[in-house]
MDTraj code that builds the backbone (N, CA, C; nanometers):
import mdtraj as md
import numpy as np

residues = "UNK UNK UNK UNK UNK UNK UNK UNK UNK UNK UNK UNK UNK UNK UNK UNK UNK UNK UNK UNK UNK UNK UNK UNK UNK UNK UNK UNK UNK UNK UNK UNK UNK UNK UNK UNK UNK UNK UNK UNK UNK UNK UNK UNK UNK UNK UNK UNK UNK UNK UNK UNK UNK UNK UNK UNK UNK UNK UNK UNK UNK UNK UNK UNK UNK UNK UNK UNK UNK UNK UNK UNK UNK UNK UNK UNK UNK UNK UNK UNK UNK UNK UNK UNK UNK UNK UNK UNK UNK UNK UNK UNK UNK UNK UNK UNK UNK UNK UNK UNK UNK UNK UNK UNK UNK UNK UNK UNK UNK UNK UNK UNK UNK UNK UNK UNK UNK UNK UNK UNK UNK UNK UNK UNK UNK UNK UNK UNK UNK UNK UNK UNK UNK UNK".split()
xyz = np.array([
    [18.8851, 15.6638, 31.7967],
    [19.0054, 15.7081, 31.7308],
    [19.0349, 15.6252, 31.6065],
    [19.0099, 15.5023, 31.5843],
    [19.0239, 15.4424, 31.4998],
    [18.9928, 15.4205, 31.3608],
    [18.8229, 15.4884, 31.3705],
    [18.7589, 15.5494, 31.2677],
    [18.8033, 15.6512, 31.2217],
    [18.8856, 15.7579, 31.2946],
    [18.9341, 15.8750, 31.2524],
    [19.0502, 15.8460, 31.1937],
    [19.1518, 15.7232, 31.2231],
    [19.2656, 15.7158, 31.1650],
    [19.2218, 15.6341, 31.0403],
    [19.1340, 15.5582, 30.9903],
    [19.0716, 15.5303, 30.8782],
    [19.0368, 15.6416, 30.8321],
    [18.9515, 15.7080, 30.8408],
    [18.8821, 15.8286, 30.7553],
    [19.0285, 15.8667, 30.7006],
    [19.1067, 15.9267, 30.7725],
    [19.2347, 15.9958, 30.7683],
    [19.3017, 15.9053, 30.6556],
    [19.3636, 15.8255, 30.6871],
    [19.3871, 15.7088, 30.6138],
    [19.3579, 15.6723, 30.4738],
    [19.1837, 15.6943, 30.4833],
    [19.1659, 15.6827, 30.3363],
    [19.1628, 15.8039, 30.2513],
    [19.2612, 15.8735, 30.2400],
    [19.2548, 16.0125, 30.1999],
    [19.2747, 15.9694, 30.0026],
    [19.2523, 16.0265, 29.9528],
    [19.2727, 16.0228, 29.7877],
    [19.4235, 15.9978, 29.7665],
    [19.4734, 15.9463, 29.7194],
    [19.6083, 15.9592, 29.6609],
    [19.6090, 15.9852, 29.5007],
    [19.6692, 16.0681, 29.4559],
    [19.6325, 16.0843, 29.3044],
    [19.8365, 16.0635, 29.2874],
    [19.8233, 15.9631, 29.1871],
    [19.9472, 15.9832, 29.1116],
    [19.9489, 15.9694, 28.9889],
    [20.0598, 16.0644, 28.9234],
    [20.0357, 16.1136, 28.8010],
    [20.0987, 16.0401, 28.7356],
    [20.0624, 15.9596, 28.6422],
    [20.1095, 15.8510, 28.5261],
    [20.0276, 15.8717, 28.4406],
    [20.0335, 15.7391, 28.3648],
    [19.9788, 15.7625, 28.1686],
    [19.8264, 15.7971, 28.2028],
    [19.8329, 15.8769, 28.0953],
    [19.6621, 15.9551, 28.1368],
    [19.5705, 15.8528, 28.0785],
    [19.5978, 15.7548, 28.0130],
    [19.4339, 15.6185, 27.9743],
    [19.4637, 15.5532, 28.1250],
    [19.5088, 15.5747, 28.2319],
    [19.5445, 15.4184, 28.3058],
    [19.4235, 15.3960, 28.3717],
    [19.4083, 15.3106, 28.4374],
    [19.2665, 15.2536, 28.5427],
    [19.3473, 15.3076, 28.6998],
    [19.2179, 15.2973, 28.7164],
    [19.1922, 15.3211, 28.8706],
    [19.2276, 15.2417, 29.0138],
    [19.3297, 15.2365, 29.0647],
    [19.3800, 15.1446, 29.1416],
    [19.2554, 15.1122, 29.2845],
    [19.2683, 15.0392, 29.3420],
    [19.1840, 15.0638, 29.4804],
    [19.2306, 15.0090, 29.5829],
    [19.2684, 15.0614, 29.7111],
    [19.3380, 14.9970, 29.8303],
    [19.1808, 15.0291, 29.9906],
    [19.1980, 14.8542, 30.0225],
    [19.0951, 14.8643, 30.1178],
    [19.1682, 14.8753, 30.2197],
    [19.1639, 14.9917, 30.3066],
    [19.2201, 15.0275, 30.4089],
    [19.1785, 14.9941, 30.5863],
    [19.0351, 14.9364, 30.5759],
    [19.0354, 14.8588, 30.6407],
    [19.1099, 14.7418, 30.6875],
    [19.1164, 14.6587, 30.5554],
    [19.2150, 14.5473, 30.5527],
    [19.2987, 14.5438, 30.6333],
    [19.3915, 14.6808, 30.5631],
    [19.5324, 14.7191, 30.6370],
    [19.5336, 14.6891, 30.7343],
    [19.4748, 14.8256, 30.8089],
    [19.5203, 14.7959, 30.9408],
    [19.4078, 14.7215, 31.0189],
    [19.3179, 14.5665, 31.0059],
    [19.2807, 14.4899, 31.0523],
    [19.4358, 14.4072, 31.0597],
    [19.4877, 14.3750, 31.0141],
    [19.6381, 14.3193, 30.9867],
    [19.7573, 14.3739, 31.0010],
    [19.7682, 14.5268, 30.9783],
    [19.9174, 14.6389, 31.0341],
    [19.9297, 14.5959, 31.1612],
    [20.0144, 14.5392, 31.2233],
    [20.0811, 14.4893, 31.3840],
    [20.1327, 14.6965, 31.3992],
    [20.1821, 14.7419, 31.3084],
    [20.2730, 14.9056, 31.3424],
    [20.0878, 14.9894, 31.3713],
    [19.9517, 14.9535, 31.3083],
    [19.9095, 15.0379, 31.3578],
    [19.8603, 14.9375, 31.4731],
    [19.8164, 14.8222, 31.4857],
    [19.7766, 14.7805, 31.5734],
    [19.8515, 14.8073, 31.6818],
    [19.9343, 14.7984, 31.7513],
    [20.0274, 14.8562, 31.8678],
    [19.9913, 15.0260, 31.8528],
    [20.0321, 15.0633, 31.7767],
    [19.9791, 15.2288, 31.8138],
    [19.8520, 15.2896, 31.8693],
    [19.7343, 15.1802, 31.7992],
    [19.5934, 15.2006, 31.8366],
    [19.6078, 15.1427, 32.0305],
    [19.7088, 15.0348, 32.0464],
    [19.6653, 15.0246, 32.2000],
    [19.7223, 15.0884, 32.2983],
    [19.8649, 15.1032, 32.2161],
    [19.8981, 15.2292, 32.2925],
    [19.8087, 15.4167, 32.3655],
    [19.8082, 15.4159, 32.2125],
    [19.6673, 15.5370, 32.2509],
    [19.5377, 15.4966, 32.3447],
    [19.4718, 15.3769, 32.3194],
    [19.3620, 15.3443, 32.3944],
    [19.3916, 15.2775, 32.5349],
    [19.5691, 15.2512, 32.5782],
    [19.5868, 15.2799, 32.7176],
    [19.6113, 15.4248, 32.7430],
    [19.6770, 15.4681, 32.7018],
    [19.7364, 15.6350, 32.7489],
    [19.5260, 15.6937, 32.7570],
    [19.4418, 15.6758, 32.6246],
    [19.3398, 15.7211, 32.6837],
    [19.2373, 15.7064, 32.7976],
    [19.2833, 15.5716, 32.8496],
    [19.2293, 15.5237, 32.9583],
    [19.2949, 15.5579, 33.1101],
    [19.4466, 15.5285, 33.0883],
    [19.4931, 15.6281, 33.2109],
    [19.4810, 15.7303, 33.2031],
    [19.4810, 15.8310, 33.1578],
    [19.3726, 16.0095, 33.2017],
    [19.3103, 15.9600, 33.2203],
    [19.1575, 15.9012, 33.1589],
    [19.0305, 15.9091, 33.2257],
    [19.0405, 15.8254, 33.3499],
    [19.0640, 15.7516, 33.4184],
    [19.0870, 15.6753, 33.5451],
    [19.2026, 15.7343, 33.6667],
    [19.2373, 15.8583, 33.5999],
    [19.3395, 15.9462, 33.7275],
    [19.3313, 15.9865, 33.7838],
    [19.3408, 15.9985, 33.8894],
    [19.3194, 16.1213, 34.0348],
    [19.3558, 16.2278, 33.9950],
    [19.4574, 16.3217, 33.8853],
    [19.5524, 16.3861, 33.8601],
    [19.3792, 16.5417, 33.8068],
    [19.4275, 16.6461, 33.8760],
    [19.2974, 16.7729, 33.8616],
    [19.2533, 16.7766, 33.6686],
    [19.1564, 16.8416, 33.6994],
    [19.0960, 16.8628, 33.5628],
    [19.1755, 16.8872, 33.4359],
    [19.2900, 17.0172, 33.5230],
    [19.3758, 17.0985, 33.4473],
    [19.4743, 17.0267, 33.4067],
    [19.5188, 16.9037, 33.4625],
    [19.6539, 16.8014, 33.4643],
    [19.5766, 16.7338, 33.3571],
    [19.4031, 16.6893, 33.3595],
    [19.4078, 16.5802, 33.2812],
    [19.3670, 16.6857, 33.1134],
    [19.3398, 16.7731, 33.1565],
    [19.2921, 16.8159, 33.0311],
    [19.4498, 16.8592, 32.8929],
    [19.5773, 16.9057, 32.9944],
    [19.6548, 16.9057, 32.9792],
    [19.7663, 16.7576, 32.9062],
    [19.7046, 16.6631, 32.9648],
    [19.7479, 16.5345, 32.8997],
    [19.6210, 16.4664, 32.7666],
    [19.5294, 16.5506, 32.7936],
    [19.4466, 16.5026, 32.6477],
    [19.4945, 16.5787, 32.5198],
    [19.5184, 16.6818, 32.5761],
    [19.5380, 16.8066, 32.4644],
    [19.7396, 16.7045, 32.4087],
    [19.8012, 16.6216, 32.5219],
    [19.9639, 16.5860, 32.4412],
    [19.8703, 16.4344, 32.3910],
    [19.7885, 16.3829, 32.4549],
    [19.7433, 16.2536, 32.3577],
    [19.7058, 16.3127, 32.1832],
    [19.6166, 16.4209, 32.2051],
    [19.5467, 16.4275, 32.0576],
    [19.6826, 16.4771, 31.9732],
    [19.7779, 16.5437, 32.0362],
    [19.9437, 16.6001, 31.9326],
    [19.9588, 16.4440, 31.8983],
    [19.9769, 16.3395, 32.0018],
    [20.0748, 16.2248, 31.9399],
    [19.9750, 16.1752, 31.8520],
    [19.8462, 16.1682, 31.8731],
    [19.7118, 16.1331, 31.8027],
    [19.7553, 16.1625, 31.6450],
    [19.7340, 16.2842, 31.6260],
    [19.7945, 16.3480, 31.5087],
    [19.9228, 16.3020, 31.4340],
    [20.0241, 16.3096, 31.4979],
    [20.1498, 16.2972, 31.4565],
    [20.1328, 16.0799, 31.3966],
    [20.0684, 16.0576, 31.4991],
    [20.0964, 15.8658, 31.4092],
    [19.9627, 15.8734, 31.2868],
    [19.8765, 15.9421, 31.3157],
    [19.8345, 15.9782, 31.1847],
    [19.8900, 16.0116, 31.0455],
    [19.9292, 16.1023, 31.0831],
    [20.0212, 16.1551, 30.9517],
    [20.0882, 16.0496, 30.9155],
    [20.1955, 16.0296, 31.0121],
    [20.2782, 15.9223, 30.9954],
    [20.2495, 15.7810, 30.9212],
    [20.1296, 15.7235, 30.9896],
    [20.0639, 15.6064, 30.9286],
    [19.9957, 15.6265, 30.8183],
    [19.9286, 15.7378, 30.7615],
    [19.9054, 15.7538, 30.6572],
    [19.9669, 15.7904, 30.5394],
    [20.0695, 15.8606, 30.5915],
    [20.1969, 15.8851, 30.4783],
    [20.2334, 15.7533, 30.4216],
    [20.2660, 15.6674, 30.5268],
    [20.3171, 15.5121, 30.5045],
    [20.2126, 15.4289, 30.3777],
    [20.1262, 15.4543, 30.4479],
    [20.0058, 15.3509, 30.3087],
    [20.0590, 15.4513, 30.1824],
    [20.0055, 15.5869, 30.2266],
    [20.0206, 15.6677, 30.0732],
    [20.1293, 15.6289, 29.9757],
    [20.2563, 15.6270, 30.0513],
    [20.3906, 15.6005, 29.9790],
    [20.3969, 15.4636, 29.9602],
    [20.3404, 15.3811, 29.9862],
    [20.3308, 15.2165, 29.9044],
    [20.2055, 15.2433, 29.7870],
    [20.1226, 15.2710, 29.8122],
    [20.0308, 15.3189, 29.7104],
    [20.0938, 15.3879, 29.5626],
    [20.1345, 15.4472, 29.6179],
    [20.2286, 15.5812, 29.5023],
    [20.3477, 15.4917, 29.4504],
    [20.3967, 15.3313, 29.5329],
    [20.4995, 15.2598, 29.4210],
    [20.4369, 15.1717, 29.3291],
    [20.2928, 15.0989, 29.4313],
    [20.2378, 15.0125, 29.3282],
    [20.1593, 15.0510, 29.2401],
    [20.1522, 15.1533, 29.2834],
    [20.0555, 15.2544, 29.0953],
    [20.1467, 15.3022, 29.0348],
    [20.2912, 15.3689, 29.0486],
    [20.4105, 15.3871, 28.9434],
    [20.4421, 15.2419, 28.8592],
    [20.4075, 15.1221, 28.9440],
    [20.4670, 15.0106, 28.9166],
    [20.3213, 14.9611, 28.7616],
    [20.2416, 14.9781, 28.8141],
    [20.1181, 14.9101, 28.7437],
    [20.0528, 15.0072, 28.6382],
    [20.1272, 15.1279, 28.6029],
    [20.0945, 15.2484, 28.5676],
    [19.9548, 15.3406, 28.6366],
    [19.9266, 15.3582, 28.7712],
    [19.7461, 15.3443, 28.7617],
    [19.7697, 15.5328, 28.7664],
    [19.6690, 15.5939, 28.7491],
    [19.6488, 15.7289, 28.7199],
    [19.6219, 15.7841, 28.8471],
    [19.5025, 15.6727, 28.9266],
    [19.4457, 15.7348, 29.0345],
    [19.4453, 15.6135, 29.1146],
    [19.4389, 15.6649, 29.2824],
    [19.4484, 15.5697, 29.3512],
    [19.3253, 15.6148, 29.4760],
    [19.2433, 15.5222, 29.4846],
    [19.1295, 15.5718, 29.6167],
    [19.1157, 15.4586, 29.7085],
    [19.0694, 15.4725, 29.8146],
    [19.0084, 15.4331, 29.9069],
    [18.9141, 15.2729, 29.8593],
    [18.9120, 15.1614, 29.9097],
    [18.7973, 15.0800, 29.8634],
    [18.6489, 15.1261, 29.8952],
    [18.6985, 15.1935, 30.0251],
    [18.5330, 15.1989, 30.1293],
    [18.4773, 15.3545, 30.0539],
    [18.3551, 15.3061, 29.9729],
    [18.3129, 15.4100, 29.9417],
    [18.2618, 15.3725, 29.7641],
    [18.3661, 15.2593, 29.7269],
    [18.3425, 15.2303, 29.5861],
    [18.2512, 15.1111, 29.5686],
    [18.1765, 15.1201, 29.4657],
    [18.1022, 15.0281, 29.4474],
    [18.1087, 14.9204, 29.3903],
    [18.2411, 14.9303, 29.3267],
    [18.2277, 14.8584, 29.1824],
    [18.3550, 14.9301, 29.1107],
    [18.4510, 14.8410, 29.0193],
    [18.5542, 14.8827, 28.9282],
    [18.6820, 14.9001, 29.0184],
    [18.7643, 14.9130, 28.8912],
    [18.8934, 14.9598, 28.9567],
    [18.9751, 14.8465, 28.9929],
    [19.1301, 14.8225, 29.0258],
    [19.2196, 14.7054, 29.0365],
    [19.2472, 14.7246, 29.1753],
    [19.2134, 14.6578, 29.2192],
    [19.2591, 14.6230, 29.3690],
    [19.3664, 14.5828, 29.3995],
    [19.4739, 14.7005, 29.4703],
    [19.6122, 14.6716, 29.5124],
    [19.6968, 14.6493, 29.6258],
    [19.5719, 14.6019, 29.7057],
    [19.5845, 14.6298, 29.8480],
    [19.6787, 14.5360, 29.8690],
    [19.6681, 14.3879, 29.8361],
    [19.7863, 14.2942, 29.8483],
    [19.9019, 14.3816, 29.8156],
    [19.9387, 14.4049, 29.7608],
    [20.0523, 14.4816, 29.6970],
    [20.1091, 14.6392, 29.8204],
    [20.0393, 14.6680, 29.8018],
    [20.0584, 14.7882, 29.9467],
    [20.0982, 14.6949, 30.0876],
    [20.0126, 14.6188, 30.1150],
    [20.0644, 14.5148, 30.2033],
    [20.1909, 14.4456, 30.2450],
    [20.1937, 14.4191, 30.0975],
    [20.4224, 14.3878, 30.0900],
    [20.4596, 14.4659, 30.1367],
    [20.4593, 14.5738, 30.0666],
    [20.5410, 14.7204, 30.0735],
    [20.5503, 14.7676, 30.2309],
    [20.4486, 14.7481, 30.3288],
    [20.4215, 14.7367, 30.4495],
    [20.4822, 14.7044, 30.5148],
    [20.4965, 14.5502, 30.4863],
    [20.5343, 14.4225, 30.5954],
    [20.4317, 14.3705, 30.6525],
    [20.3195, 14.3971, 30.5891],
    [20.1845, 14.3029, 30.6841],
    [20.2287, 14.1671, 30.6249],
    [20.1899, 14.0583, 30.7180],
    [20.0730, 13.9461, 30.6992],
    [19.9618, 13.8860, 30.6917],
    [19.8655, 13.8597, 30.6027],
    [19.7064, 13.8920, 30.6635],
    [19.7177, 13.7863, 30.7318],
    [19.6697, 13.7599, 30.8727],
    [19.6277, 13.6779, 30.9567],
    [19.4639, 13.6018, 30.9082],
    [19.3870, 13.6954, 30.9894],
    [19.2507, 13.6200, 30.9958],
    [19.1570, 13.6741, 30.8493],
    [19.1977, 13.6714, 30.7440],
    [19.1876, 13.6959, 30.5747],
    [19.0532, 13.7551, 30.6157],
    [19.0368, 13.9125, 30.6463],
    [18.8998, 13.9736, 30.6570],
    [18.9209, 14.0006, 30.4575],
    [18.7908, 13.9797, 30.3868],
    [18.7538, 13.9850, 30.2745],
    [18.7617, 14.1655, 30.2448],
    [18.8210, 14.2009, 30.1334],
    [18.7748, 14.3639, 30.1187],
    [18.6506, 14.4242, 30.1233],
    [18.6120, 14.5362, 30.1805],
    [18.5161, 14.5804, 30.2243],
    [18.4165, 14.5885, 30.1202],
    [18.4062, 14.6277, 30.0139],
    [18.3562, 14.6297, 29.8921],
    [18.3560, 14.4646, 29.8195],
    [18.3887, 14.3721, 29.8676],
    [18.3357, 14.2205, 29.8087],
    [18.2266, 14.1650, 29.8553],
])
top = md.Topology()
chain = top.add_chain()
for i, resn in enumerate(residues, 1):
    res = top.add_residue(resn, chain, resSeq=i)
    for name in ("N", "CA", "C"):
        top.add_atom(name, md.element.get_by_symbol(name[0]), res)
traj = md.Trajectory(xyz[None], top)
């Protein structure tokens, strides 16, 4: 699930400012190696997914509680990704940037704003994992 809320996560953000600006870049790994709001959500889900699979409760009961895990699945998705998006979308209004992407995936270029999304958050980096792209 976690990979999926990354993939999800690193979705494009395009915001529209001065058309010369540079290219912002937020490593979203980072994030949530350090988000305590997704970290608690991820263990939450990975108990709730472990009690179904360990239940006595019939096929139909458990298949019935996978099908309300993957709704809440969804819903802190959105949710958690809206959240990065909308810090993203202040520190590129703030820095003028045109476009805003994902680190994982880039090779090279672009201003790295992930500290900055981070404030906007409330993270702390704890154990300073390096951006994925350094």
């Amino acid at each position: 699930m976690k990979k999926s809320i990354i993939a999800i996560a690193g979705l494009i953000t395009i915001v529209g400012c001065a058309s010369s600006s540079p290219v912002g870049l937020v490593d979203v790994n980072r994030i949530t190696a350090n988000w305590k709001v997704f970290q608690t959500d991820q263990s939450h889900l990975y108990a709730d997914e472990r009690r179904i699979a360990t239940s006595t409760a019939s096929n139909a009961q458990k298949a019935s509680q996978v099908a309300a895990l993957q709704k809440k699945y969804g819903a802190l998705t959105v949710q958690l990704t809206d959240q990065i998006r909308k810090a993203a979308a202040q520190v590129a209004a703030k820095k003028n940037l045109k476009l805003v992407l994902t680190r994982e995936g880039v090779g090279y270029g672009g201003t790295d704003i992930t500290t900055e999304v981070e404030k906007i958050l409330g993270i702390t980096e704890t154990a300073s994992p390096k951006p994925s792209g350094s």
